[in-house]
N, C-alpha and C positions, 0 to 999 in steps of 0.2 A: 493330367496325363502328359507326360512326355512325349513330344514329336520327335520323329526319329527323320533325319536325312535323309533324301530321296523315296517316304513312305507315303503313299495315295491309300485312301478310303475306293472302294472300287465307285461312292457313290462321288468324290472330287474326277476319278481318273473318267469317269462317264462325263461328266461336264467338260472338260479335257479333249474329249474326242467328239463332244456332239453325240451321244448315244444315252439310251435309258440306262441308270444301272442295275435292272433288271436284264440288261441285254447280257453286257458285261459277268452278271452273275453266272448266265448260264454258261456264256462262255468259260468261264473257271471251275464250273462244274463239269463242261464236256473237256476238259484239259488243253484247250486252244488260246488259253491265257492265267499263266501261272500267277497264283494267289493263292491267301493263306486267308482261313477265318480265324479269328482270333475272338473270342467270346461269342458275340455277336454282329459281329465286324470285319465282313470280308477287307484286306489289302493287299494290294498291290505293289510295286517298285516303277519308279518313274522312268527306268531302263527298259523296263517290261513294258511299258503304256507304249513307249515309242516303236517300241517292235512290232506290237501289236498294233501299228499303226503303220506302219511300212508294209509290215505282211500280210494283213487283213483287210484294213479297208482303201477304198478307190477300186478297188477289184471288182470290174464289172461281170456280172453273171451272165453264161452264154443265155441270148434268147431266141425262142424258136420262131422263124422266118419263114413267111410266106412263099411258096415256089412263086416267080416270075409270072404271070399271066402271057401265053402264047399272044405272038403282034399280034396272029391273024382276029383275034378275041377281040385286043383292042382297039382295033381300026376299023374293025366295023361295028357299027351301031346298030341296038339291038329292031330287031322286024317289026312295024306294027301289024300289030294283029284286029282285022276286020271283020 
């Protein structure tokens, strides 16, 4: 088969990025990274990996954060009980 210039296997552009490509997959199934199946053979374009690499990943996800503990909590130390 002919390799076509600038053409990834979603399973090379997954090594490429550090990810399963199973990840990769779904993401070209929920349309967050454009590919094509071809037989049996999802691809990509190596224009598209990079995008999808500026726009998607390094992107930390908000996480949910403990409110502050009041001083008065942390400066005193808990009672013993007798």
């Amino acid at each position: 088969m002919e390799r076509m210039d600038g053409v990834l296997t979603l399973a090379e552009a997954a090594e490429r990025l550090g990810l399963a490509s199973d990840t990769l997959r779904h993401q070209a199934e929920a349309g967050r990274l454009q590919a094509r199946l071809i037989g049996k053979t999802w691809v990509t374009t190596l224009e598209e990996v990079e995008r999808y690499r500026r726009e998607s990943l390094g992107r930390r996800r908000p996480t949910l954060r403990r409110p502050p503990e009041s001083t008065a909590q942390a400066a005193e130390p808990p009672a013993d009980r007798r």
